[in-house]
Structures are given as C-alpha cells and as structure tokens.
C-alpha positions as CSV (number, residue, x, y, z in Angstrom):
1,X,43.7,158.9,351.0
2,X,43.1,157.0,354.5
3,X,44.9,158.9,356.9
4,X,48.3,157.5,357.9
5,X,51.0,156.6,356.2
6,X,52.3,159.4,353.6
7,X,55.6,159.9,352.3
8,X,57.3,162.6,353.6
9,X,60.7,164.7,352.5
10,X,61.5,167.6,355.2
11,X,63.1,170.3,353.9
12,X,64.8,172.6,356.5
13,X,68.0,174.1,358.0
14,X,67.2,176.2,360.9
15,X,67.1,175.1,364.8
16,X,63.3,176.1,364.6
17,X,62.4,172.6,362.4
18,X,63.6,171.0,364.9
19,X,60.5,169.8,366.9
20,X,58.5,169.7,363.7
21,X,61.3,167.3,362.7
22,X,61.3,164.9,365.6
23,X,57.4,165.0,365.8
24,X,57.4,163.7,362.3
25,X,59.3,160.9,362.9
26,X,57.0,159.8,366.1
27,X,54.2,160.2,363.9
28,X,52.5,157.7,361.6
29,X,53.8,159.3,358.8
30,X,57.0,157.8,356.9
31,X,59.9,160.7,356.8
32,X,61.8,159.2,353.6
33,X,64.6,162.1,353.3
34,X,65.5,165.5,354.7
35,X,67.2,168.0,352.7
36,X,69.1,170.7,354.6
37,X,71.8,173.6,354.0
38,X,75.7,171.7,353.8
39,X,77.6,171.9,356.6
40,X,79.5,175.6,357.2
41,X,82.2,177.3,359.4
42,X,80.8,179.2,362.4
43,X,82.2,180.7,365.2
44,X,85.7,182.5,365.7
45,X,87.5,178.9,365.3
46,X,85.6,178.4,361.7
47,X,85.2,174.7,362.7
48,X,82.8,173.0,360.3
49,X,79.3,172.6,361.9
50,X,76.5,170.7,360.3
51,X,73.1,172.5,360.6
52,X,70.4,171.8,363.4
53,X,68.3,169.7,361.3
54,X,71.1,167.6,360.5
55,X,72.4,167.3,364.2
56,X,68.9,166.2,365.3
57,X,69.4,163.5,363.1
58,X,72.8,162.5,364.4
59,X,71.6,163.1,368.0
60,X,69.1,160.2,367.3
61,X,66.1,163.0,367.2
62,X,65.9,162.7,370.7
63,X,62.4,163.7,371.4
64,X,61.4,161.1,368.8
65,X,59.8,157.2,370.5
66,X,61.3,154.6,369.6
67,X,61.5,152.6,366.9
68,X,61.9,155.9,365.1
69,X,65.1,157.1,365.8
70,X,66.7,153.9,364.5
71,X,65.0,155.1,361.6
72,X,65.9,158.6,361.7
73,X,69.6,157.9,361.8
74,X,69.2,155.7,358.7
75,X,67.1,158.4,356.5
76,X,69.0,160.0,353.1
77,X,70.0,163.3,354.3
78,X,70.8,165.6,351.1
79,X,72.9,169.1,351.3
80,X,72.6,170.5,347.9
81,X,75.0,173.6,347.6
82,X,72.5,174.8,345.4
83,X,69.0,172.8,344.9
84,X,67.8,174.8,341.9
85,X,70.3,172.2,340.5
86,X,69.1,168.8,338.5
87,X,70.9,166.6,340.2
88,X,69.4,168.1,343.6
89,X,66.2,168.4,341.6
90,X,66.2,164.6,340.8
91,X,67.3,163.3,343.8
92,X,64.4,164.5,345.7
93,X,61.8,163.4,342.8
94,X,63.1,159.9,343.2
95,X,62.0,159.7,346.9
96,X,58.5,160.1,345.4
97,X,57.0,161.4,348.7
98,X,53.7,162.3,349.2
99,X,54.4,165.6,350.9
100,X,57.0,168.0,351.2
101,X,57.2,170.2,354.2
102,X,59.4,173.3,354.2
103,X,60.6,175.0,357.3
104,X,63.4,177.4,357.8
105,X,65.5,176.2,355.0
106,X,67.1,179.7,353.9
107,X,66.4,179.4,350.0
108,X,63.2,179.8,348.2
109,X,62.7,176.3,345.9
110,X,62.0,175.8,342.1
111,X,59.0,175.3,340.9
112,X,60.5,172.3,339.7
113,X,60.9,171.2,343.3
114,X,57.4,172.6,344.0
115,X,55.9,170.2,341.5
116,X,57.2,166.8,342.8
117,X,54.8,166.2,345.7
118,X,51.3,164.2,345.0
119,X,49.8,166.2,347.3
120,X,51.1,170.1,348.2
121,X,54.3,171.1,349.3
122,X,53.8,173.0,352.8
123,X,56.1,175.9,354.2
124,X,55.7,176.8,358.0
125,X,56.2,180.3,358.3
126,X,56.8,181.6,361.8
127,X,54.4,185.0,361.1
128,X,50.4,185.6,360.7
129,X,51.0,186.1,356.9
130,X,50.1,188.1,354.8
131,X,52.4,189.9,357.9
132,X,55.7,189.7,357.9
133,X,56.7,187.9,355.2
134,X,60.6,186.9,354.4
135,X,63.4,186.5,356.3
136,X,62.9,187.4,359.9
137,X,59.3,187.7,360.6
138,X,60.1,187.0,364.6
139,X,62.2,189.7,365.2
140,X,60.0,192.1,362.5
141,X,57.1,191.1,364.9
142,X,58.9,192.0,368.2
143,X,60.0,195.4,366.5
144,X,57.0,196.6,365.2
145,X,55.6,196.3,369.0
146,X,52.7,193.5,367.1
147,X,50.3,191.5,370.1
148,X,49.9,188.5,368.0
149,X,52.2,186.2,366.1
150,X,52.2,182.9,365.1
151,X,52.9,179.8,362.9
152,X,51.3,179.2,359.1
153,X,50.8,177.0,357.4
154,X,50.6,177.5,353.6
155,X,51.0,176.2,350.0
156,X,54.1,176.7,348.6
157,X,54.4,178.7,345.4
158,X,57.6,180.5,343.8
159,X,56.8,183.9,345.9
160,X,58.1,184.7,349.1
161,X,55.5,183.5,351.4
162,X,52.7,184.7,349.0
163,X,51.1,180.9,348.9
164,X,47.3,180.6,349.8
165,X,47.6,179.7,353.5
166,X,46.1,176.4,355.3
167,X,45.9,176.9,358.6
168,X,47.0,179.4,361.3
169,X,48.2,178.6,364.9
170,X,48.4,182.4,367.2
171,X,50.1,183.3,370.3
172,X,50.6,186.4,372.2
173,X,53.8,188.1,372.3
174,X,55.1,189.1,375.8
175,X,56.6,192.3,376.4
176,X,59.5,190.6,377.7
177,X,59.7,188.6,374.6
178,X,63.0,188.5,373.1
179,X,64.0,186.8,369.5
180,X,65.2,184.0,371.3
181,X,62.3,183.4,373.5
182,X,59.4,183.9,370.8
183,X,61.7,181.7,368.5
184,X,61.6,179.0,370.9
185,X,57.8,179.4,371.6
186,X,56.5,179.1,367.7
187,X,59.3,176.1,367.4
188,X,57.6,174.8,370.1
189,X,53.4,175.0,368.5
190,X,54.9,174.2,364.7
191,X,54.4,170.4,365.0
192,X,50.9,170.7,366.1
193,X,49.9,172.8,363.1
194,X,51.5,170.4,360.7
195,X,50.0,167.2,362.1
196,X,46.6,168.6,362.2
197,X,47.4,170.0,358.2
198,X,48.0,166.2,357.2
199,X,45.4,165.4,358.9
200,X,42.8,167.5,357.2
201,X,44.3,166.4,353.4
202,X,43.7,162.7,354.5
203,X,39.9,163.6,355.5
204,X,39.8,165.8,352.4
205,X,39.4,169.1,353.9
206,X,42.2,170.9,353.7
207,X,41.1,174.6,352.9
208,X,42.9,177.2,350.5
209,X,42.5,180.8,351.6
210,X,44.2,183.2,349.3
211,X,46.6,186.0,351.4
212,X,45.1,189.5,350.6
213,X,48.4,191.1,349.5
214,X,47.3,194.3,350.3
215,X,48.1,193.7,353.8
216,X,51.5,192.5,353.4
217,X,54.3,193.8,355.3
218,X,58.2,192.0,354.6
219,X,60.7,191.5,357.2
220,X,64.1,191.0,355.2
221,X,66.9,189.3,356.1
222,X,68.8,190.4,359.5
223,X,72.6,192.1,358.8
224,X,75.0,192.3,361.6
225,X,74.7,196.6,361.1
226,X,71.0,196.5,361.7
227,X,71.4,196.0,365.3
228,X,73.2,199.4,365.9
229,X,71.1,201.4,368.5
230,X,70.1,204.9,366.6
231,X,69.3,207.1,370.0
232,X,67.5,209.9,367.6
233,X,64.3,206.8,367.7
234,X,61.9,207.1,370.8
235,X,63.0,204.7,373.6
236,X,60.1,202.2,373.5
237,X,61.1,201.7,369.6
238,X,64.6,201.1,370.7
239,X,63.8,199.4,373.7
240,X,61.8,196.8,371.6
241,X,64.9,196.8,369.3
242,X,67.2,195.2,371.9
243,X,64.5,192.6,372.5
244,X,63.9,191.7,369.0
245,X,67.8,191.4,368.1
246,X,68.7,189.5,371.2
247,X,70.5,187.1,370.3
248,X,70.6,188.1,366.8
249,X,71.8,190.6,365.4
250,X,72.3,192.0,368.8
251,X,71.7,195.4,369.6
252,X,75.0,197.2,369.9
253,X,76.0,201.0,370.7
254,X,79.3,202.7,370.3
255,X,80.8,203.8,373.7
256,X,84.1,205.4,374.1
257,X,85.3,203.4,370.9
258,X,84.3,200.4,372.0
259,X,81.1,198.1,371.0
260,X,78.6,197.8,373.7
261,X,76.5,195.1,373.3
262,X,73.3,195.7,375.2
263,X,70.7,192.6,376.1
264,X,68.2,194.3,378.2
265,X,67.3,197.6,378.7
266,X,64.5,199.3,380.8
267,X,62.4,202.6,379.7
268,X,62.5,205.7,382.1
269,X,60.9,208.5,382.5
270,X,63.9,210.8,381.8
271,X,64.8,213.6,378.6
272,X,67.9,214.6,377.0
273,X,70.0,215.3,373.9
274,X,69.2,211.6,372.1
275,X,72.7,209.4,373.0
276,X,73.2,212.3,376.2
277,X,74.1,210.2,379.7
278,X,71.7,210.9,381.9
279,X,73.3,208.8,384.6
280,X,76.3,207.1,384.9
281,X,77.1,206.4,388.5
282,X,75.2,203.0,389.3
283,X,72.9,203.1,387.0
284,X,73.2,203.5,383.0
285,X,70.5,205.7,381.7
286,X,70.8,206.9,377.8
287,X,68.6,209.6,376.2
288,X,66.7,208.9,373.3
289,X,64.5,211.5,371.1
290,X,61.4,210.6,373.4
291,X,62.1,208.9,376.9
292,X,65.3,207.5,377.7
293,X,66.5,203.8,378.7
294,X,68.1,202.0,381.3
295,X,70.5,199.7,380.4
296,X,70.4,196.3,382.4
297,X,72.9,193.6,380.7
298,X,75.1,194.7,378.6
299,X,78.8,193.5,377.2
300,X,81.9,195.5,376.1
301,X,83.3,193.7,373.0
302,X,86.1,190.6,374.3
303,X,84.2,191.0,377.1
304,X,82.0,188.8,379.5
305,X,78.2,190.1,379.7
306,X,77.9,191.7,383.2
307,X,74.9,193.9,384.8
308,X,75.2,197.8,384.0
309,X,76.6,198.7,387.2
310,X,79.2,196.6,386.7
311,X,80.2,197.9,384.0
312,X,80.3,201.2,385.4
313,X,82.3,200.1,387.9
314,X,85.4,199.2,385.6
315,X,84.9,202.5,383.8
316,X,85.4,206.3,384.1
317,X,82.3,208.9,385.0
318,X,83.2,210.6,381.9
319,X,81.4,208.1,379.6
320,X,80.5,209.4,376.0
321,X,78.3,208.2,373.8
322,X,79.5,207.7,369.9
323,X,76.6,209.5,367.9
C-alpha cells in the first residue's frame, strides 16, 4: 500500500486518546468513525457527561489544522452500550476501514471486531508490555517504584494486552511523578508511535515480536478502597502510593473519623509504632513499619485541600490515627 490515505476507525474513551485522536485527523490518513463509551453521570450532581474522546470531537479537536476539524465534527461517532453486540458489530464493519486503532476504550473487543480491519487492529497500551498489563499500568508503574515506562504499540488479539507488540516508545519516570503527570506525559508521545506504526505497514515493515509471557506482571483495574494508606508498609512504598493514586483513586487515611485525603507526602528519617504521630505541631509526620512520612497537601473530606500545617492549625494536638 502507498503510504497515505488509509481508512481509519478510532476506538477509545479515555482523556489519554485524546492527542492520538486529534493527530489523526491532522494526518494524511482518513478518520471514518470513532467509537467511544455512551455518555454517563459523573460527579456529585450526576449530570450526563459525554467522554473525552467524544468532547474532543465537539470541541472541534482543537489541536487538529484545518480543514480537519470541519471534518472531525462531521465523523459517525458510535456509543455501543455493549459492542460485543451485532448491530455494534456491523456498524463498524460497514465503515470498511483499513485500520482500527484502540486506545483507552475500557472493554476488551470481539474477535469479531478484531477481524474487520484489512490490515491489523492496533491497541496503545500505556506500559512496556509484557509489564503491566490491564487496567492501570500507570499507576502499577509508579507503585512498583519502575524507572521506565512507556507507550506500545501492539496487535490486538482477544487477551488482555497479550498481542505480539509493534513498536515501543520509553520514558523515564520521575520521582515526583504522579498518575496525573505520567498520564499526561505518555498521552503526550502516543501519537508519534502510532504515525510512525502506519507508516512502517505502508513501507511493508511493520515487525511482530511475540510478548514473552513469562515476564508479565497485571495491573487491574483501580477501586476507590485501594487508595487507603496501610501504615504497617515501609514509607517509600507508601509514599510512592500517594503519587501513583493522585488523582485517582487518591490515597486517603482515616483521622479522627474523618477521611484525609493526602496528595503529597515527604519521607523522613523518623521510627514509630506504624500509624503513631510523630509530630503534630507544624508539621504532620506519620510512622510507617520502616521510616515515616511527612505529609505536605492533604484534604479533610467536604473540605478544601490546604498544606499540612494548615490543617493542624484547625485541629487539636491530640490527633489519632484510625489503624
């Protein structure tokens, strides 16, 4: 195939796509539909949102040149409550693109889905795979203390990320990385490593390197509870904790009854019973099972998010931790 030109369907919810999305449309390849999640209730008001993918679209995908996001506004945007089903299953076939591309959509597809494209159907992952496949690979990454992350590229197939891979695009991760920031980071080197994928199938030299599955590791998906600090951990684990979580799950600890959501934290060269105050008169310092940590931002539930000292300020000397 010449390069240029191939028919593309984007399949993807999350805020993530989005650049891979807009660069798309700039590019010389036609976007012919994008599926994505249906529109859902968030936030404490439960008013109906449509997903990032689809506000790009509405937004005009404003990163994309002109005469694309004429374009972009016009494109068949599908929302399948489920798209294992037929009529899902045959509205995407009858775009007849040349290429799917998967990113962040939340579901794994059919291998009826799989089977449409003339050419592959791609998933960007945002982990190294084999590592850290599944749900949350950024905030698995940040967790497990890892130097190295990145974007992949691979061939879909009906595992979870188990597809021979394509290409691999690495950064390093920052020890004052957070979920948010790495998220934004890999968002931001995704549309590279899917330009330069379509452009190896239209030369002909797209490679397929098998994952060695010995060497997975699975990074499921993120519940609410998971972000509750356990002080019997060593402080670094915990301390990597709050960064991966931030902004989601959150890390969270009970204090006096209350939720205490906690956005940064420092690690100190302090020992006590794990969950003991150390300190509690301008500074917040908690004892884990090794080392102890400093709290820096933190936010009592109905709340705004203030410094530590802050906090202290509004609150009694007698603090106790819930264990």
């Amino acid at each position: 195939m010449a390069f240029g030109g191939m028919r593309i369907v984007f399949i993807g919810t999350g805020e993530i796509g989005v650049p891979t999305l807009e660069a798309l449309l700039k590019s010389e390849h036609d976007v012919i539909g994008v599926v994505t999640q249906p529109d859902k209730p968030v936030g404490r008001e439960q008013h109906i949102e449509p997903p990032p993918i689809k506000k790009a679209l509405a937004n005009g995908a404003p990163n994309a040149s002109p005469p694309r996001t004429g374009r972009a506004l016009a494109l068949p945007v599908l929302q399948p409550a489920r798209i294992k089903d037929h009529q899902a299953i045959e509205e995407i076939h009858a775009l007849k693109p040349d290429v799917i591309v998967v990113m962040a959509y939340g579901h794994i597809l059919p291998r009826d889905i799989l089977n449409i494209p003339k050419i592959a159907c791609l998933n960007l992952h945002a982990s190294l795979l084999p590592r850290w496949r599944g749900a949350a690979p950024i905030q698995a990454a940040i967790a497990a203390g890892d130097r190295q992350t990145g974007i992949t590229v691979m061939y879909m197939d009906e595992g979870l990320d188990t597809g021979d891979i394509l290409l691999q695009r690495k950064i390093n991760i920052s020890p004052t990385d957070t979920g948010g920031s790495l998220h934004d980071r890999l968002a931001q080197i995704a549309p590279e490593a899917l330009l330069h994928s379509l452009r190896l199938f239209a030369e002909g030299s797209a490679p397929r390197i098998p994952q060695d599955n010995s060497l997975a590791t699975y990074a499921p998906k993120l519940k609410r509870e998971d972000g509750r600090i356990d002080w019997s951990e060593p402080a670094q684990t915990i301390e990597r904790k709050i960064r991966a979580f931030n902004p989601w799950p959150g890390a969270s600890m009970k204090i006096e009854r209350q939720t205490l959501k906690i956005f940064s934290a420092s690690i100190v060269d302090l020992s006590g019973e794990p969950g003991e105050i150390l300190r509690s008169e301008d500074e917040l310092v908690i004892a884990a099972s090794k080392g102890a940590l400093s709290l820096s931002e933190v936010q009592l539930e109905g709340k705004r998010r203030m410094s530590a000292a802050e906090f202290l300020r509004g609150h009694s000397s007698t603090l106790r931790v819930a264990r």
